[in-house]
C-alpha positions in Angstrom: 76.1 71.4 -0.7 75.9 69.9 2.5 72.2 68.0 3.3 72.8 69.5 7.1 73.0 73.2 5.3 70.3 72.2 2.9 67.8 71.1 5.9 68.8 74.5 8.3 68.3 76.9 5.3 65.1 75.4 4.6 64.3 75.3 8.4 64.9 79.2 8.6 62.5 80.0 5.8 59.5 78.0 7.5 60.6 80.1 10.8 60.6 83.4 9.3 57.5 82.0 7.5 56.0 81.4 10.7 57.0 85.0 12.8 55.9 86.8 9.7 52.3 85.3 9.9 52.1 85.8 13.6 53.5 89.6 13.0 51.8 90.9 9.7 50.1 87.6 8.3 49.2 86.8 5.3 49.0 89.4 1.7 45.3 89.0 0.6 44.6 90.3 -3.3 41.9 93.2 -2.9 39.1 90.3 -3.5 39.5 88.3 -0.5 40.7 91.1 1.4 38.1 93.9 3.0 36.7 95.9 0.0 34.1 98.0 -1.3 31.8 96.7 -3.9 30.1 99.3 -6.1 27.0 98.1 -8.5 26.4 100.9 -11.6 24.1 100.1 -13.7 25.2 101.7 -16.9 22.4 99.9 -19.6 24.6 99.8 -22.7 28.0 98.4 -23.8 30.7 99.6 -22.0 34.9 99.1 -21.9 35.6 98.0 -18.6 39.2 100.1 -18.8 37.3 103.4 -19.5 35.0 102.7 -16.0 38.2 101.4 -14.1 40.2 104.7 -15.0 37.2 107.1 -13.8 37.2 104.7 -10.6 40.9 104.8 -10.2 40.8 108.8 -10.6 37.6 109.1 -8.0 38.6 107.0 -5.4 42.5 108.1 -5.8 43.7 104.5 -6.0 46.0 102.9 -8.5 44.0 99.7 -8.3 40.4 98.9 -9.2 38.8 95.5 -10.6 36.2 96.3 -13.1 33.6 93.2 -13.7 30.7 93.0 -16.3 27.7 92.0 -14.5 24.0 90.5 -14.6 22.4 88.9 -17.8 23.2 91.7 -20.9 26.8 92.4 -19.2 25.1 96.4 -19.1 26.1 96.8 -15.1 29.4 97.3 -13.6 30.8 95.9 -10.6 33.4 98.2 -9.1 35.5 96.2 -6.6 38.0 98.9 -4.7 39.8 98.8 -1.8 38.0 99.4 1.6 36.4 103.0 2.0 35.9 105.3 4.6 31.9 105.7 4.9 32.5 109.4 6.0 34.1 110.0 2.5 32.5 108.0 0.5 29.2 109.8 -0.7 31.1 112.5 -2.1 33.3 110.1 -4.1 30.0 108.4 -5.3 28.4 111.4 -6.1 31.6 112.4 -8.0 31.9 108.3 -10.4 28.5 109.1 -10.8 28.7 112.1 -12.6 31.2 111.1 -14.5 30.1 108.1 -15.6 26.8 109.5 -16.4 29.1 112.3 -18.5 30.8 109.7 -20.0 27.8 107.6 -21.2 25.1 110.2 -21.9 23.1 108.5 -18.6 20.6 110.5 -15.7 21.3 107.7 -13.1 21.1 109.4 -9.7 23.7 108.5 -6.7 21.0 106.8 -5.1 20.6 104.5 -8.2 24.3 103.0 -7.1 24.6 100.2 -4.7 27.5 99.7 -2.4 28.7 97.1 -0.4 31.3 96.7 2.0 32.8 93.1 2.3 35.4 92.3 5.0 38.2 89.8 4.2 38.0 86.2 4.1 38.6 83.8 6.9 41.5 82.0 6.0 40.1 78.7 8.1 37.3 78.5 6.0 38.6 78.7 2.9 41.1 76.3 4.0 39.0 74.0 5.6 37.1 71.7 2.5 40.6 70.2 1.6 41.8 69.4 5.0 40.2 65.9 5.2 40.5 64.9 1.9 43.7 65.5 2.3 44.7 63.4 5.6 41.9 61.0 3.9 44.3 60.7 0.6 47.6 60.6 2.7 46.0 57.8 5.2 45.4 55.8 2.2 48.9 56.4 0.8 50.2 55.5 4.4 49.2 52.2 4.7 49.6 51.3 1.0 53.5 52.5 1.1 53.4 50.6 4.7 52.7 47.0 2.7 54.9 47.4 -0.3 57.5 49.1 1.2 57.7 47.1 4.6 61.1 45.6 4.5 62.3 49.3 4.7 60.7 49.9 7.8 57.1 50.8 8.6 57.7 53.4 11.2 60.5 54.6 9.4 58.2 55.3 6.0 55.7 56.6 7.5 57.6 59.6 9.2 59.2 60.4 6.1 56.2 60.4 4.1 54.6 62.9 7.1 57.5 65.0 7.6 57.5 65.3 3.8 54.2 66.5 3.3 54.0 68.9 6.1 57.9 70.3 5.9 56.6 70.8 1.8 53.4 73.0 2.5 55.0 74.6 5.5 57.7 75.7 3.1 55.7 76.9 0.5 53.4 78.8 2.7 56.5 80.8 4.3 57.7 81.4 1.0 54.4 83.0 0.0 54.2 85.3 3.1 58.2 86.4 2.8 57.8 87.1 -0.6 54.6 89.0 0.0 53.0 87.4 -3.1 48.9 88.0 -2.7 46.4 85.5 -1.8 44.4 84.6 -4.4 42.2 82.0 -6.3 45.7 80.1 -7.5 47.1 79.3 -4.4 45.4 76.7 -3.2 45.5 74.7 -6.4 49.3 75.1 -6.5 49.6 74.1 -2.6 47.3 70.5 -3.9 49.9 70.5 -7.2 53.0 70.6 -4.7 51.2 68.1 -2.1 50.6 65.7 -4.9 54.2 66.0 -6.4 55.6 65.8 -3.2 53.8 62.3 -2.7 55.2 61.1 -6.5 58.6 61.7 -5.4 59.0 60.5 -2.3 57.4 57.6 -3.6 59.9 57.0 -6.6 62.5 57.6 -4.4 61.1 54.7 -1.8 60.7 52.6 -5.1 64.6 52.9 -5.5 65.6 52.1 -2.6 63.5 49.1 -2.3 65.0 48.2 -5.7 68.8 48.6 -4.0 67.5 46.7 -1.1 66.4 43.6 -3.2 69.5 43.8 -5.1 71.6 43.5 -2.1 69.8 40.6 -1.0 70.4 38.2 -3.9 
């Protein structure tokens, strides 16, 4: 295929990428998205699908993360998606009796705490790897620069740059047209496909200077 067909497909991803974060933004999974946290302390073993299917059936949701908390693992943490605080003391009123039916328990409604946490500011969350980043790619700058300076310094360096960005840009619009959630993995595969990204264009310079040298004997 064509490099000029290559290079506009992959151009028209980042683009639609880019509308679709301005439009809808990014998919957050329902931890890092605005939730509702319920604490029920429950003071024996419990099966953490039993206390998700009363959630799921209470709150009318098909999804609810169910977490063993504090020292003994004898309270749950009910993570759901954002509530209505008009509705909601019914609803608790309701898990409470049945999880209180379920368990043989007398905890009262007031016994449950709830919290509800809005969704996470992308910036922040973003933000610790941004200069070790541009720290990390500096570096590689300027040590590409010396070994490979016959090839051009200038030349290099924008390729290592447009390389890097074009990479992350591409994966970021691929995560937001596919919808695919944001979650505790994505980060770590955006470093994975940075550093890869640096490997390769860096074999690929290594080549090249290789040819280069071999032309000049």
């Amino acid at each position: 295929m064509n490099k000029k067909i290559i290079y506009g497909i992959l151009a028209l991803i980042v683009l639609v990428g880019a509308v679709l974060v301005v439009t809808i933004g990014l998919r957050l999974d329902m931890k890092n998205d605005a939730n509702t946290k319920i604490y029920v302390y429950i003071g024996k073993e419990f099966d953490n699908n039993d206390i998700e299917q009363i959630a799921k059936e209470t709150f009318e949701t098909d999804t609810a993360i169910v977490q063993k908390v504090e020292i003994y693992n004898e309270m749950a943490l009910i993570t759901i998606k954002e509530q209505n605080t008009e509705n909601i003391n019914e609803k608790i009123e309701s898990l409470n009796s049945k999880i209180n039916e379920k368990y043989g328990l007398e905890n009262k409604k007031e016994d449950i705490v709830i919290n509800n946490e809005t969704k996470i500011n992308m910036y922040s969350v973003i933000k610790p790897y941004i200069l070790p980043m541009l720290i990390s790619l500096i570096v590689i700058l300027v040590y590409s620069s010396i070994i490979y300076r016959k090839l051009g310094i200038l030349k290099n360096i924008i390729i290592y740059v447009l390389t890097v960005i074009g990479s992350q840009l591409l994966y970021a619009s691929i995560l937001v047209i596919t919808r695919l959630p944001f979650n505790m993995f994505i980060i770590p595969i955006g470093l994975i496909i940075y550093a890869i990204t640096i490997v390769v264009v860096t074999i690929i310079k290594q080549k090249q200077l290789n040819d280069y040298k071999l032309k000049q004997k």
